[in-house]
C-alpha positions in Angstrom: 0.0 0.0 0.0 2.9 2.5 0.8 4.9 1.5 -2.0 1.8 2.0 -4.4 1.6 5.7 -3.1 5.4 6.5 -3.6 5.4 5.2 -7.4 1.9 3.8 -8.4 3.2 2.0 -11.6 5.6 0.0 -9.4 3.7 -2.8 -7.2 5.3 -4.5 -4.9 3.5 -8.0 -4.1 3.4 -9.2 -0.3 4.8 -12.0 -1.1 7.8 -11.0 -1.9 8.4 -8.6 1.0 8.1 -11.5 3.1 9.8 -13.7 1.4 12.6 -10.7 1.4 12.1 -10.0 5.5 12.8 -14.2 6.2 16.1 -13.8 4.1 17.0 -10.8 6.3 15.9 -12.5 9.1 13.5 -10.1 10.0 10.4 -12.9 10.8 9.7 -16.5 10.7 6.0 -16.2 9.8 5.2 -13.0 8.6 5.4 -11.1 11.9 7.4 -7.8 11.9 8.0 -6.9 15.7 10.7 -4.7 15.1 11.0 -1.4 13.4 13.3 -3.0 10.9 10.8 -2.5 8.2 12.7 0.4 7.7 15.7 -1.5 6.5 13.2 -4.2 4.8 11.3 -1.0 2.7 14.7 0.1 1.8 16.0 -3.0 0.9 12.7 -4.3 -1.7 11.4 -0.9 -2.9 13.7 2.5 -3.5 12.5 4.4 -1.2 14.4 6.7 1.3 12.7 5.4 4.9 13.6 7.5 8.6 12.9 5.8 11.6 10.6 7.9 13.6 11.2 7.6 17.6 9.5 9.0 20.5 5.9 8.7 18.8 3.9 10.7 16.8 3.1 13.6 19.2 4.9 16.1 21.1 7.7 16.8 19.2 7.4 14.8 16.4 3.8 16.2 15.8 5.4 18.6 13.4 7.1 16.5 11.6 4.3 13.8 11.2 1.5 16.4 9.6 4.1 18.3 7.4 5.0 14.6 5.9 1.7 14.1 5.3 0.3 17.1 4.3 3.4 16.8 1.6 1.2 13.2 0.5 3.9 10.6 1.7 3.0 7.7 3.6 3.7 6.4 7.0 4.2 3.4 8.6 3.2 2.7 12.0 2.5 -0.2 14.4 -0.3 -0.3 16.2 -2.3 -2.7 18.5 -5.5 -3.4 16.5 -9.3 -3.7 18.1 -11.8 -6.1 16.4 -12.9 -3.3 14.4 -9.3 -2.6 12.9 -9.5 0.9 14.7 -6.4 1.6 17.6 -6.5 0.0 21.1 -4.4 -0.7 24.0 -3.8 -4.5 24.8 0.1 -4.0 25.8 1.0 -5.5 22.2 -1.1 -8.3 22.0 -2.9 -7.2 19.0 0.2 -5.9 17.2 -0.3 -4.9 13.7 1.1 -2.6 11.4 -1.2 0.3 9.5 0.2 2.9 6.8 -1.1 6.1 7.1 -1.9 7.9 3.8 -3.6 11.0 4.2 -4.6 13.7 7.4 -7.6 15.8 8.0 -7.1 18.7 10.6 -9.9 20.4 12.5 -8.7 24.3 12.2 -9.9 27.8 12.9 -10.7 29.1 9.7 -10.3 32.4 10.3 -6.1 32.0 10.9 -5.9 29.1 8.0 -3.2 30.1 5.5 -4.0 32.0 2.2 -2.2 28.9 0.7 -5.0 26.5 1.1 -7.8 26.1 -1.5 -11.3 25.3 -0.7 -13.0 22.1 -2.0 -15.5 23.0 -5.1 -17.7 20.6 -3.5 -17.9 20.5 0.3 -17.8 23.6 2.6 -15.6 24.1 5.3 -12.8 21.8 3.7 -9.3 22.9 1.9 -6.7 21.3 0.8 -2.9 21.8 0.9 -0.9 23.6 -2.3 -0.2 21.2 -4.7 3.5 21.1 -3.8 2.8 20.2 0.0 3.8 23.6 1.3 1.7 25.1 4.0 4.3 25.0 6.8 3.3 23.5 10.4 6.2 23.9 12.7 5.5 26.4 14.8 5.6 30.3 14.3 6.1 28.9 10.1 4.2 30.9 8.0 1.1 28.7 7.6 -1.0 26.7 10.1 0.5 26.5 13.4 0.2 23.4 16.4 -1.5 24.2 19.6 -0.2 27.7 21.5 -1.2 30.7 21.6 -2.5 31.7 18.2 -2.6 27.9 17.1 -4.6 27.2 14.2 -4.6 23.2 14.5 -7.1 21.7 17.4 -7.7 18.3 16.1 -6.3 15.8 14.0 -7.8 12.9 12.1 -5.5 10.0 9.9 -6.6 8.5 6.9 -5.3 4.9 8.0 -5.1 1.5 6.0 -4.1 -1.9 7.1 -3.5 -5.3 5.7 -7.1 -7.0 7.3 -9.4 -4.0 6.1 -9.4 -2.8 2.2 -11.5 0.2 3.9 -9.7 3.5 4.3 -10.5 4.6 8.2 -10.3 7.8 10.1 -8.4 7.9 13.2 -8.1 10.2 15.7 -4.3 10.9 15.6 -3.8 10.7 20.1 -6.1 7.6 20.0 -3.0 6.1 17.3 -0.5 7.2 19.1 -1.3 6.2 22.5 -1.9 2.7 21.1 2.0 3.0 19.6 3.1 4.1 22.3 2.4 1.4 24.5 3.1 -1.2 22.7 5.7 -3.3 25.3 5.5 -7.7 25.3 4.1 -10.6 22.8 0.3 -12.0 23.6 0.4 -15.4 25.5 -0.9 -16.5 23.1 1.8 -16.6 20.8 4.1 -17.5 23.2 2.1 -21.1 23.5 0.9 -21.6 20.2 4.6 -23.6 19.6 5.7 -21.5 17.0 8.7 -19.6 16.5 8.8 -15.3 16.0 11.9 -13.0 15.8 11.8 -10.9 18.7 14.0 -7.6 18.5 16.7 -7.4 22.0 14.3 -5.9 24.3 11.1 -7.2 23.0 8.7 -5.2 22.0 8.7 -2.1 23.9 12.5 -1.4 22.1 11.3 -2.8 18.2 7.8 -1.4 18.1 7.1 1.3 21.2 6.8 4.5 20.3 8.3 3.8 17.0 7.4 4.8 12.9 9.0 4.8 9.9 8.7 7.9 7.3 8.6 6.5 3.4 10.1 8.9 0.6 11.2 8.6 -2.4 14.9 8.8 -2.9 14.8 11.8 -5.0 12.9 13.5 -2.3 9.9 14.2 -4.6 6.6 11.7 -4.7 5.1 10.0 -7.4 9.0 9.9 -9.5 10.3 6.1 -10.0 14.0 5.8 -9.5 16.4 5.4 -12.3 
């Protein structure tokens, strides 16, 4: 699915990202409990990927809505509820999700010149074409929290491997799940079969970890050479 946004002519077909991640010896069975999908998306597809650490608030909140605003994707992992939506079970329910879009809840009356309104439904605007629209703070378009802040909520447009469906998430309701994220279900750990756990487990591979996908050139939607 990420792949597919970078350069939609190029596919990349599961099987051979897993088949790729066993000769790494990233998994056994399919499982990726480590944030060494950065080295695997490297690896299979040409695509520049950062490792992202201290989850997707506070700091890094910047960072995360400017690289999606910009139309890149992200990976992150995620415990998953039955209804594919974020929860908290500890890392039980361990999944990755990409994230392929953002929807911010603003004050219209401080949103940037830059933005253009939708022809078809009020009260919604897009980012310029060339994902400007800066976010970090005091930049010269919409700014996080603060006084003055223009941004007061923030929705993900989020896909996973279970759902074909495209979800909204609320952004702290995805983090908190990613954050917490800390020891394999007893369940696998009886079901006899064998998964590659990262040194410290899950709370070092997965915890409060993401991995940002570009393309090597630095600009989307250009296959590499």
């Amino acid at each position: 699915m990420a792949a597919s946004l970078l350069f939609p002519s190029h596919a990349v077909q599961p099987g051979l990202l897993v088949r790729a991640a066993r000769d790494r010896g990233f998994t056994h069975r399919g499982e990726m409990f480590s944030a060494d999908m950065a080295a695997l998306a490297r690896d299979v597809f040409p695509c520049h990927p950062e490792l992202l650490e201290g989850g997707l608030e506070g700091p890094n909140l910047p960072r995360v809505l400017q690289h999606l605003i910009s139309g890149l994707p992200l990976l992150v992992p995620y415990d998953e509820d039955s209804n594919h939506e974020p929860c908290q079970r500890r890392g039980h329910k361990a999944h990755w999700a990409v994230l392929t879009g953002v929807l911010l809840g603003v004050r219209t009356a401080t949103l940037s010149p830059a933005y253009r309104p939708d022809p078809e439904i009020p009260n919604l605007f897009h980012p310029p074409p060339c994902g400007g629209g800066e976010l970090a703070p005091g930049g010269p378009g919409l700014r996080w929290g603060g006084p003055g802040g223009a941004v007061e909520r923030v929705l993900v447009l989020a896909q996973q491997g279970k759902s074909p469906r495209v979800q909204l998430w609320a952004l702290g309701g995805l983090h908190g799940s990613n954050a917490q994220l800390s020891e394999l279900s007893p369940r696998r750990r009886r079901d006899g079969h064998r998964y590659v756990l990262p040194a410290g487990g899950l709370a070092q591979g997965l915890g409060g970890r993401a991995v940002l996908l570009r393309p090597r050139d630095g600009s989307p939607g250009t296959p590499p050479e």
